[in-house]
MIDOSE-1310 file (N, C-alpha, C; in nm, 2 decimals, decimal comma, always signed):
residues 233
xxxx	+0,08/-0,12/+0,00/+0,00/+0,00/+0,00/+0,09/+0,12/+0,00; +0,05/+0,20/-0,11/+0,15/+0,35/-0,09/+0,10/+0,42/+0,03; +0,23/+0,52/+0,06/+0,23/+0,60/+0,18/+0,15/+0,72/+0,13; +0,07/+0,74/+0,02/-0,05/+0,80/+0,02/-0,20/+0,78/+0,08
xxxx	-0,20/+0,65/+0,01/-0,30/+0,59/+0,05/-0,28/+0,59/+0,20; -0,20/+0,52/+0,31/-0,23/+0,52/+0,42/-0,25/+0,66/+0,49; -0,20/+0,78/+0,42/-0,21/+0,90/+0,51/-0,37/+0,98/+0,48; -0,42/+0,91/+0,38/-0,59/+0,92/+0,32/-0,67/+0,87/+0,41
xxxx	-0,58/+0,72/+0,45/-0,71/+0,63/+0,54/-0,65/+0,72/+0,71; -0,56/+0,78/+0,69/-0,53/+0,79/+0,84/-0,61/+0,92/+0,85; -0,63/+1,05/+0,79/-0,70/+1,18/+0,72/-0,85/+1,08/+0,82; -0,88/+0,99/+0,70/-1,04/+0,96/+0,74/-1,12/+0,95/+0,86
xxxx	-0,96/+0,80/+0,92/-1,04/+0,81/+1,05/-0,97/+0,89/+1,19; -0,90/+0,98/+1,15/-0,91/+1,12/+1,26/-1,08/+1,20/+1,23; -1,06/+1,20/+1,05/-1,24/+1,28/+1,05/-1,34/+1,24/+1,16; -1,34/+1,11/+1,12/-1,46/+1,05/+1,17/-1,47/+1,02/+1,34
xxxx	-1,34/+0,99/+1,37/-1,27/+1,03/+1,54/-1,38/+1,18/+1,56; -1,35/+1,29/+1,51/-1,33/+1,41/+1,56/-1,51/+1,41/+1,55; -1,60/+1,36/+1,41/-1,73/+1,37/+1,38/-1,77/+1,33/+1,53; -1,77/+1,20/+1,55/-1,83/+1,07/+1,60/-1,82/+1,14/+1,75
xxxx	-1,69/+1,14/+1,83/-1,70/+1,23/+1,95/-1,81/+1,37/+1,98; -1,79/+1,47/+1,85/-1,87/+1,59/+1,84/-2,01/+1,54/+1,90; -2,07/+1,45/+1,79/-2,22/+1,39/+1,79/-2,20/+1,34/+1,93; -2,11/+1,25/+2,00/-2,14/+1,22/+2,15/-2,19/+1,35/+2,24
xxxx	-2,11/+1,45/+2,22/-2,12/+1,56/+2,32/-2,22/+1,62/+2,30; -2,26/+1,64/+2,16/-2,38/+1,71/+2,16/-2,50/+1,62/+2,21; -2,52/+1,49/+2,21/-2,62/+1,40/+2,28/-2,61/+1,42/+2,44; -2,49/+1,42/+2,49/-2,47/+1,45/+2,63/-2,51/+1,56/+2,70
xxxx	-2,47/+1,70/+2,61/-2,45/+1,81/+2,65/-2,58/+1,91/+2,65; -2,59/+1,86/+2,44/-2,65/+1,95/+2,37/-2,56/+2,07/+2,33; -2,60/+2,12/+2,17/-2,56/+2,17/+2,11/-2,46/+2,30/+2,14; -2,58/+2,41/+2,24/-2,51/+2,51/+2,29/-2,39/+2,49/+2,37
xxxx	-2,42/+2,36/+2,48/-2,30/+2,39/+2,55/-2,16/+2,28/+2,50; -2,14/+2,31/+2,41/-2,01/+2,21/+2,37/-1,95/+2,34/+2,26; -1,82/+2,33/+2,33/-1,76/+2,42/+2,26/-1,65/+2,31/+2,19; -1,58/+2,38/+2,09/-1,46/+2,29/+1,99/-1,36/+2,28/+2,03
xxxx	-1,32/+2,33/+2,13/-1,21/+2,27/+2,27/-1,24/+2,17/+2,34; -1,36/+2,14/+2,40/-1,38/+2,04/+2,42/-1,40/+1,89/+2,34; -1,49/+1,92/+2,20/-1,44/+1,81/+2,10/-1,31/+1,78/+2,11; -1,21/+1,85/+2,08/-1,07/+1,84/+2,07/-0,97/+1,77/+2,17
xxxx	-1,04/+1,77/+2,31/-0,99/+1,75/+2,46/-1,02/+1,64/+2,39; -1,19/+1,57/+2,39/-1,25/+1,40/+2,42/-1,16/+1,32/+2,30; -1,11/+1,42/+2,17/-1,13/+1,37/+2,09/-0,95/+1,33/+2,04; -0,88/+1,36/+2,15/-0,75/+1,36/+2,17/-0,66/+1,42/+2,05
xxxx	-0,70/+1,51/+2,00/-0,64/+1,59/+1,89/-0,61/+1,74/+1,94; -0,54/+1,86/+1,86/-0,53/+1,94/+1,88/-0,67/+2,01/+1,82; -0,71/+2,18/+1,91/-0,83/+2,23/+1,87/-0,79/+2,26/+1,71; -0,67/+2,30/+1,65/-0,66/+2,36/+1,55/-0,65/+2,19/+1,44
xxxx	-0,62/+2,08/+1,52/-0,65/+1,95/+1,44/-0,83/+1,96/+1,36; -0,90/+2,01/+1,50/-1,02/+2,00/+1,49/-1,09/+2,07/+1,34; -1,01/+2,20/+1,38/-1,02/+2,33/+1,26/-0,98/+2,27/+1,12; -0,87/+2,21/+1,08/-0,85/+2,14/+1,00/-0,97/+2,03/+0,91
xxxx	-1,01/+1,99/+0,98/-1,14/+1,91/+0,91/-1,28/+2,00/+0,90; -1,28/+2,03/+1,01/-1,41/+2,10/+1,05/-1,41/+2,35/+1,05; -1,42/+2,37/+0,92/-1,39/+2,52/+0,91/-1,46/+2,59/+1,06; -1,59/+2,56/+1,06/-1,63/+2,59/+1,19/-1,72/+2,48/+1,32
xxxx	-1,78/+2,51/+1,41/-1,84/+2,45/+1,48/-2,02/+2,33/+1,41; -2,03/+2,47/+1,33/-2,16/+2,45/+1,28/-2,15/+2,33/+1,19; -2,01/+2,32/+1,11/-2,00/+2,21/+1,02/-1,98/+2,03/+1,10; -1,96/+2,07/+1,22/-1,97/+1,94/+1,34/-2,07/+1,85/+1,31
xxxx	-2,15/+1,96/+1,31/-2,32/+1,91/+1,29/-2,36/+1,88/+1,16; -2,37/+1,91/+1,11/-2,38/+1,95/+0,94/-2,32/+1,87/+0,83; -2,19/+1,84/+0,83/-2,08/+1,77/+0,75/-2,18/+1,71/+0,66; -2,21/+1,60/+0,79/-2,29/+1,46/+0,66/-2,42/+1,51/+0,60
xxxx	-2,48/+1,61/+0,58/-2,57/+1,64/+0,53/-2,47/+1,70/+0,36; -2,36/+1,80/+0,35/-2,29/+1,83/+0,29/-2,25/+1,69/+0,19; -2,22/+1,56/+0,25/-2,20/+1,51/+0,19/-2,28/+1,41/+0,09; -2,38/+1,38/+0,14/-2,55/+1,40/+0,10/-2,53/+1,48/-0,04
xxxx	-2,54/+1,62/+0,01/-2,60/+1,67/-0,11/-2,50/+1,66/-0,24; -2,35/+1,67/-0,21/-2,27/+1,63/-0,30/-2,31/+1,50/-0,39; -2,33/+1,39/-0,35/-2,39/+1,23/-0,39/-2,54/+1,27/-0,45; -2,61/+1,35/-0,42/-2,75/+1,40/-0,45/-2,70/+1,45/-0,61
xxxx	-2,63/+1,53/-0,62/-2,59/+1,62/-0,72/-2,51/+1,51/-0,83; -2,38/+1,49/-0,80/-2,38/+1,31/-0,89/-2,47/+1,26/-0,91; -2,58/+1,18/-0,86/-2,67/+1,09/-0,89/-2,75/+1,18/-1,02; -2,78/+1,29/-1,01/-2,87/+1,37/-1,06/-2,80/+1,41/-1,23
xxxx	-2,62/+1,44/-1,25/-2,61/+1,51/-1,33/-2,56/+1,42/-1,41; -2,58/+1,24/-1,32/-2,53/+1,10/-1,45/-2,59/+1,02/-1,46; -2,73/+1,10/-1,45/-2,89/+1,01/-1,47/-2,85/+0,98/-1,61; -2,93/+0,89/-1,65/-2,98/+0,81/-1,79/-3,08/+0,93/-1,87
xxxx	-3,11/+0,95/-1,95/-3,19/+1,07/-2,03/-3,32/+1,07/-2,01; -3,43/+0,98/-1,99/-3,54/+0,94/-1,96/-3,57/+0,94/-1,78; -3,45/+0,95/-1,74/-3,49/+0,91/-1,62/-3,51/+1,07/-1,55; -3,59/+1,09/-1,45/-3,59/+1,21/-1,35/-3,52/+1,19/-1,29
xxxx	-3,50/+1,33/-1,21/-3,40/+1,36/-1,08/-3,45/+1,28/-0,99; -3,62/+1,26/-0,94/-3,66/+1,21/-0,80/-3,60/+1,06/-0,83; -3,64/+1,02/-0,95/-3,59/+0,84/-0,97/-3,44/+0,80/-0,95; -3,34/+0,87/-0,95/-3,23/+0,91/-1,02/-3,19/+0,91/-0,84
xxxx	-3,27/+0,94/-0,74/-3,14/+0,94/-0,62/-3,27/+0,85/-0,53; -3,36/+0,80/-0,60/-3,45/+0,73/-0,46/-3,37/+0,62/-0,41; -3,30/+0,53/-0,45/-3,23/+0,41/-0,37/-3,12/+0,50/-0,32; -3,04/+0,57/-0,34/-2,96/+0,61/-0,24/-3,07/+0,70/-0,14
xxxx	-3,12/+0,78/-0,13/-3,21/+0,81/-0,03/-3,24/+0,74/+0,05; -3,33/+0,61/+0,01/-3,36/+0,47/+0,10/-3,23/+0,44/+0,17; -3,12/+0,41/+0,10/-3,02/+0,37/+0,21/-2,99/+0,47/+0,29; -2,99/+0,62/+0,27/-2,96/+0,68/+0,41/-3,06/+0,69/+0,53
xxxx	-3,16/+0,64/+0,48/-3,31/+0,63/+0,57/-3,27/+0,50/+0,65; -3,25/+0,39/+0,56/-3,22/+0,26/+0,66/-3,13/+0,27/+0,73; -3,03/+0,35/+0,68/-2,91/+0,36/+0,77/-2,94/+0,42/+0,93; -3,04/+0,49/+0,94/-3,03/+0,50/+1,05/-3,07/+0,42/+1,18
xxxx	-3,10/+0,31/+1,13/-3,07/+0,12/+1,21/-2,94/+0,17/+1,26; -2,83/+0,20/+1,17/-2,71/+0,15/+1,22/-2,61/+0,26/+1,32; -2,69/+0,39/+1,36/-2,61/+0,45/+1,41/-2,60/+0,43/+1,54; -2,50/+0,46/+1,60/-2,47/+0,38/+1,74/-2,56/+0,47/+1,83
xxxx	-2,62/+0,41/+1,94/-2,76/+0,49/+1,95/-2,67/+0,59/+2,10; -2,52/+0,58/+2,12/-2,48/+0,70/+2,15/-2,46/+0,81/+2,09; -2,45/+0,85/+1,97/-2,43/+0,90/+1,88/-2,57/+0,92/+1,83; -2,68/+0,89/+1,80/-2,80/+0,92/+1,73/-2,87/+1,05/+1,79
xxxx	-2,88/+1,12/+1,92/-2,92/+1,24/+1,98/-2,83/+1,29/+1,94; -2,72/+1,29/+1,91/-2,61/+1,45/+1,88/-2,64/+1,44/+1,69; -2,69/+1,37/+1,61/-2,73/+1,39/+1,47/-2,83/+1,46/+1,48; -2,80/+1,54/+1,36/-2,88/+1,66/+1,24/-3,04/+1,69/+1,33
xxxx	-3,09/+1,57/+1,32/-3,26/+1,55/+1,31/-3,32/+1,54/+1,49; -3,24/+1,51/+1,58/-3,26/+1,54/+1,70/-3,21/+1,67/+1,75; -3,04/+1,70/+1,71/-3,01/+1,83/+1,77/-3,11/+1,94/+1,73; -3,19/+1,97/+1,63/-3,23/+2,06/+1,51/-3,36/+2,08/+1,60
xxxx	-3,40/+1,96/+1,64/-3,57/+1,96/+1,72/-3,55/+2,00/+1,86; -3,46/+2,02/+1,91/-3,44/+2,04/+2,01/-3,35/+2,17/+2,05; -3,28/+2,22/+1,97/-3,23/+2,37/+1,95/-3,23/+2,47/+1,82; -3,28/+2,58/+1,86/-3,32/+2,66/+1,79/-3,27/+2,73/+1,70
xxxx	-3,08/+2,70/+1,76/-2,95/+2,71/+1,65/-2,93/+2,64/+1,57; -2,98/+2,52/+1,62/-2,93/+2,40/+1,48/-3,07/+2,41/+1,37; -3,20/+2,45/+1,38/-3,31/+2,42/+1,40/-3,28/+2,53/+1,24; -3,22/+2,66/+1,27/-3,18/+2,74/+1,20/-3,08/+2,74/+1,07
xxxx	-2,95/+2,65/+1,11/-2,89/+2,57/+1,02/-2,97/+2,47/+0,97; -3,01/+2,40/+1,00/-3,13/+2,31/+0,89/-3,19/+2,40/+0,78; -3,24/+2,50/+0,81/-3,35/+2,57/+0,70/-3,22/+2,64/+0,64; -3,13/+2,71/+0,64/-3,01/+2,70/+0,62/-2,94/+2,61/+0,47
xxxx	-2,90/+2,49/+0,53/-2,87/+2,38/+0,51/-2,97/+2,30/+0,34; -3,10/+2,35/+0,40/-3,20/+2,32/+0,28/-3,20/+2,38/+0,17; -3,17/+2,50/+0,23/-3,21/+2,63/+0,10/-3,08/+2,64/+0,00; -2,96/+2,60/+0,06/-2,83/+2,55/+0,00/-2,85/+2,42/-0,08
xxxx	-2,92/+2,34/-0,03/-2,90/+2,22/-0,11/-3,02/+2,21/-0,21; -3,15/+2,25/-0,19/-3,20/+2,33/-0,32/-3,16/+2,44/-0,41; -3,11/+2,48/-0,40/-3,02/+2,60/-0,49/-2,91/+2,47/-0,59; -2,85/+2,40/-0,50/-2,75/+2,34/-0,59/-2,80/+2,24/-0,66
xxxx	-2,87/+2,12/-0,61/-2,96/+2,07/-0,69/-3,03/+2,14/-0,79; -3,12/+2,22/-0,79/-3,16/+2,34/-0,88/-3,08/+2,35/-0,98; -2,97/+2,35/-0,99/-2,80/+2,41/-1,07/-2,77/+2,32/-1,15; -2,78/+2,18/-1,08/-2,79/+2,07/-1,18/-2,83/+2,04/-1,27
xxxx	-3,00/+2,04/-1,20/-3,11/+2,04/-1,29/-3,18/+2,13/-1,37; -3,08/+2,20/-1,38/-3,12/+2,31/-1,52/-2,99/+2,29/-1,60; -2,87/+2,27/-1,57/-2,77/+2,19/-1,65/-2,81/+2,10/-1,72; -2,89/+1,97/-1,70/-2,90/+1,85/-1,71/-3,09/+1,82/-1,82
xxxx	-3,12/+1,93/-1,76/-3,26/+1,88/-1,80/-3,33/+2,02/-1,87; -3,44/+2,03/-2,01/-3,43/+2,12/-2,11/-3,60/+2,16/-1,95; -3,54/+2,26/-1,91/-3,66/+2,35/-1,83/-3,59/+2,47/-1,82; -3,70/+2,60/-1,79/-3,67/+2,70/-1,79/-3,64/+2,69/-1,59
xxxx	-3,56/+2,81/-1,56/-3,44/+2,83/-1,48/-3,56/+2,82/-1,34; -3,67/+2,88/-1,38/-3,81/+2,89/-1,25/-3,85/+2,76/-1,19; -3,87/+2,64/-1,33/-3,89/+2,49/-1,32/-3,81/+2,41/-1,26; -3,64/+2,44/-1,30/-3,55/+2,36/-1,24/-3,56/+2,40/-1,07
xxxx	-3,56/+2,54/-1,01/-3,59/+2,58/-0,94/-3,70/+2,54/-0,80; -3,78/+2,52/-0,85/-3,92/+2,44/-0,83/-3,86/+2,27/-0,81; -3,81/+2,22/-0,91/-3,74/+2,09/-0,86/-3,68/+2,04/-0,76; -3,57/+2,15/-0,75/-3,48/+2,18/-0,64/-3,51/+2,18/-0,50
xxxx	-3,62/+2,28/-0,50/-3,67/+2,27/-0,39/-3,76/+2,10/-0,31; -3,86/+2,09/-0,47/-3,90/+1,99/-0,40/-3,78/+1,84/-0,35; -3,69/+1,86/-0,42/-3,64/+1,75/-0,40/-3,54/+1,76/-0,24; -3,48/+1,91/-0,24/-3,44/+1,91/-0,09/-3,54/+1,92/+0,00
xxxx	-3,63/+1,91/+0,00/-3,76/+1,90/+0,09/-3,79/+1,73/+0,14; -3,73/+1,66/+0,04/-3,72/+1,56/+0,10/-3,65/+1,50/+0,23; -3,52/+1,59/+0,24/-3,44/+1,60/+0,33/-3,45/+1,65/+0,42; -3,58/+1,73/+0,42/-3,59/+1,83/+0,52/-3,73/+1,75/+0,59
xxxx	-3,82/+1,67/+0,50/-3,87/+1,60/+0,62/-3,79/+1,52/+0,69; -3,67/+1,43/+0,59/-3,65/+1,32/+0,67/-3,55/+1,39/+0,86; -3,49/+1,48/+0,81/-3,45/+1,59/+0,98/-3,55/+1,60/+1,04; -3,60/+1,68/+0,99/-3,77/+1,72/+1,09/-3,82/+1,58/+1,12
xxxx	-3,87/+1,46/+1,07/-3,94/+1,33/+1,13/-3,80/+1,30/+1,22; -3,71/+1,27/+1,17/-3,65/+1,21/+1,25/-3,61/+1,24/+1,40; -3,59/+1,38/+1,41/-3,59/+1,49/+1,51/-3,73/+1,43/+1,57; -3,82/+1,47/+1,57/-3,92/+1,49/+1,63/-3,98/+1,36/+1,66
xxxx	-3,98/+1,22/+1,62/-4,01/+1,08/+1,65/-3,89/+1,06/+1,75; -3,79/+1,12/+1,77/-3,67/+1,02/+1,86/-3,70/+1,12/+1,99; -3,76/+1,23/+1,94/-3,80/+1,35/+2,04/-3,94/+1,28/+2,15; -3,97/+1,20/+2,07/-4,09/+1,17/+2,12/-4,06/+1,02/+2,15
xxxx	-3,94/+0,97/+2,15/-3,92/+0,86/+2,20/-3,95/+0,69/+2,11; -3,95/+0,70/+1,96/-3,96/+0,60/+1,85/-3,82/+0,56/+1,88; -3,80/+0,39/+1,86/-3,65/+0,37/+1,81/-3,64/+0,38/+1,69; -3,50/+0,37/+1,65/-3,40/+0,39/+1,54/-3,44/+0,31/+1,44
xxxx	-3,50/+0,20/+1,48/-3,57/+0,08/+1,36/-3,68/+0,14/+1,32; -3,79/+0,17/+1,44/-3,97/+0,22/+1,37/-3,91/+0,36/+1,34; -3,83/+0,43/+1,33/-3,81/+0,55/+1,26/-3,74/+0,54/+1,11; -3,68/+0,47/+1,07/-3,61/+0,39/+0,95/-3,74/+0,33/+0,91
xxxx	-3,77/+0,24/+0,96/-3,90/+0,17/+0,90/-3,99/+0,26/+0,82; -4,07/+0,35/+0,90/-4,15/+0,42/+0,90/-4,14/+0,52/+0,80; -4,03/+0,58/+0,84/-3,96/+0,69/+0,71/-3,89/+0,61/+0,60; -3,89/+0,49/+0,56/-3,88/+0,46/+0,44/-4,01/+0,44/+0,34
xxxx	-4,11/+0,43/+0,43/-4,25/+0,40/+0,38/-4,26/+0,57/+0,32; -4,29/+0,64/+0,41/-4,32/+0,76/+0,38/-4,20/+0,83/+0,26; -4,08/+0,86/+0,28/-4,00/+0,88/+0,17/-4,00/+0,81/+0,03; -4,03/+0,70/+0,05/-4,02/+0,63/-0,08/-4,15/+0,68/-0,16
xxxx	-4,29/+0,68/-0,08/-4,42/+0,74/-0,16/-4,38/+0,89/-0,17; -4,34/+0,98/-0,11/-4,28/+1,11/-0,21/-4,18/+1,11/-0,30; -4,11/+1,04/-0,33/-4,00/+1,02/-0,44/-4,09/+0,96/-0,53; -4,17/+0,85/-0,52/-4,29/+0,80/-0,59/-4,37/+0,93/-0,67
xxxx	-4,43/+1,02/-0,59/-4,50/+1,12/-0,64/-4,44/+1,23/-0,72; -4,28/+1,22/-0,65/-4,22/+1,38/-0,72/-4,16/+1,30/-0,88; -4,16/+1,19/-0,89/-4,13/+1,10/-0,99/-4,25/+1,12/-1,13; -4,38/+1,12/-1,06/-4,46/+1,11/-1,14/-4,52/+1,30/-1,17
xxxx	-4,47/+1,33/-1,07/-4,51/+1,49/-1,13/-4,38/+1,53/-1,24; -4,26/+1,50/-1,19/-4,13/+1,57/-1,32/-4,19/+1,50/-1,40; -4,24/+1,32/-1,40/-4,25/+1,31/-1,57/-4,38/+1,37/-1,63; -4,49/+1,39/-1,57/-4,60/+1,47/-1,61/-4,53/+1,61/-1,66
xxxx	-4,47/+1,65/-1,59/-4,44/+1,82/-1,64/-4,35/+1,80/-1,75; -4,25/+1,65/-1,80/-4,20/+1,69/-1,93/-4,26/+1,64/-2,03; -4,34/+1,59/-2,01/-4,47/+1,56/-2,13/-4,52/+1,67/-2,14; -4,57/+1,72/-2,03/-4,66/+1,86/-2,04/-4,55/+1,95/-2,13
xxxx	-4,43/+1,97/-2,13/-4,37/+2,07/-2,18/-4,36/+2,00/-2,31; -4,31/+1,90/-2,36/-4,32/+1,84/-2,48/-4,43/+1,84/-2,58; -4,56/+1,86/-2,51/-4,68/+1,91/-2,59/-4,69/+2,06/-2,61; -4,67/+2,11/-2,53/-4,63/+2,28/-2,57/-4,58/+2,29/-2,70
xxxx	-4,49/+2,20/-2,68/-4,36/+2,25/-2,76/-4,40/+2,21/-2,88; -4,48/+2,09/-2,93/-4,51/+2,03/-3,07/-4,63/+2,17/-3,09; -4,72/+2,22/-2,98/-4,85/+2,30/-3,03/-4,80/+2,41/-3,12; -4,68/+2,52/-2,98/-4,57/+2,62/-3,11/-4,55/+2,56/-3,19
xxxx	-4,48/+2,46/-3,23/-4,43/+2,40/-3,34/-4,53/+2,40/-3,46; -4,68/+2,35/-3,48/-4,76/+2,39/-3,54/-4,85/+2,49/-3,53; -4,82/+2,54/-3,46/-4,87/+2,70/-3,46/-4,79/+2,77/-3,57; -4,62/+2,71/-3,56/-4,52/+2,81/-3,61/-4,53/+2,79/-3,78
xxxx	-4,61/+2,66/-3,80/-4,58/+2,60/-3,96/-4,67/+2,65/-3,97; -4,83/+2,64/-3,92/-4,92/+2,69/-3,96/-4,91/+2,87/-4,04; -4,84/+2,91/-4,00/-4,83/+3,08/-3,93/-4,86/+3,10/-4,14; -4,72/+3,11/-4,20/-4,71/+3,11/-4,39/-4,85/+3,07/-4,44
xxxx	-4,92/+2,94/-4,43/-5,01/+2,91/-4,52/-5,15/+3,05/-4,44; -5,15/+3,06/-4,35/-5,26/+3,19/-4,33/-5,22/+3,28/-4,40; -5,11/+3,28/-4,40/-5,08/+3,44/-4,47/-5,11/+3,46/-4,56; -5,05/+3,32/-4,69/-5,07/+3,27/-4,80/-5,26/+3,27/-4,85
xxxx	-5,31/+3,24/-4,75/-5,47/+3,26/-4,76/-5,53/+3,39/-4,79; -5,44/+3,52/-4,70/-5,49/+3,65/-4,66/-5,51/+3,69/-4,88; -5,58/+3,74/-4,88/-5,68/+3,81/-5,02/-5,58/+3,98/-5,03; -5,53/+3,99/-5,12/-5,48/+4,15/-5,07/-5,55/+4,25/-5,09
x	-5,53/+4,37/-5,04/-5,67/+4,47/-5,05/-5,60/+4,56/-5,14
């Protein structure tokens, strides 16, 4: 193995060291009171180690949603030509939905969807966090797909709205005391029937646009032979 490669895997799991601790303290503490010295203390690194991965505190919390929307945005701009954006990331969505079986249930109160329900700061970075990842998705999908800039826009949103229920349910079921399985469970049911729906509305709207477009089209041929009719005076 090159001495690249090991200093990549060694990079990784300091990241995930420094993530994984953060999410403890924030489940312990809560959000407000954990400062990035302290990550850094539990997390046996230096604070400026910390800084190195993490630009600020906010991104503690946040990261894996960033990386989400990165994989959202791939999925989306090396779809197949027929296929939609919602079709285009629903199995990777399901697996981050199942995935939440697997997070270690010390760690599950300091993630995204409980801290966010439970403070007003994180609660704020969420809406935040959305409005960013619809903009970028948005960016894609007007790259990628023949809609005017308002439509892709409209996409965008609906599709980071997905993400924004799955924080909000998840938040607010573990808030209310569901485990990690009936919240996975449950929110795969429900997420999968809105990817279902936003599936059948993009492809309704590119037919819908596709008929537009033949009506100009014979509106446009038509246009000469009326003229051709007109009698001159």
């Amino acid at each position: 193995m090159s001495s690249t490669g090991l200093r990549e895997r060694k990079k990784a799991r300091t990241r995930q060291r420094i993530a994984d601790t953060a999410a403890r303290l924030f489940a312990e503490r809560g959000y407000e009171n954990v400062v990035v010295s302290d990550v850094a203390r539990e997390a046996d690194v230096s604070e400026q180690t910390v800084y190195n991965y993490f630009a600020t505190k906010e991104q503690l919390v946040t990261d894996r949603e960033q990386h989400i929307q990165d994989r959202l945005c791939e999925l989306i701009r090396s779809r197949p030509p027929e296929t939609t954006p919602a079709a285009a990331i629903r199995e990777f969505v399901l697996r981050v939905v199942a995935g939440i079986r697997d997070i270690p249930p010390e760690l599950w109160r300091g993630e995204l969807g409980y801290v966010a329900a439970i403070s007003p700061t994180v609660h704020r970075l969420v809406l935040e966090l959305i409005d960013r990842q619809a903009r970028a998705l948005a960016a894609v999908i007007s790259d990628t797909t023949l809609v005017p800039p308002e439509i892709a826009r409209m996409h965008g949103i609906a599709l980071a709205g997905v993400f924004e229920i799955i924080i909000s349910e998840a938040g607010r079921r573990t808030r209310d005391g569901q485990s990690q399985t009936k919240i996975a469970r449950e929110l795969a049911r429900i997420i999968g029937n809105v990817l279902d729906e936003l599936d059948l509305w993009f492809s309704a709207s590119k037919s819908s646009r596709r008929r537009a477009s033949r009506r100009r089209g014979r509106g446009r041929s038509a246009l000469p032979a009326e003229r051709r009719q007109r009698t001159p005076r």
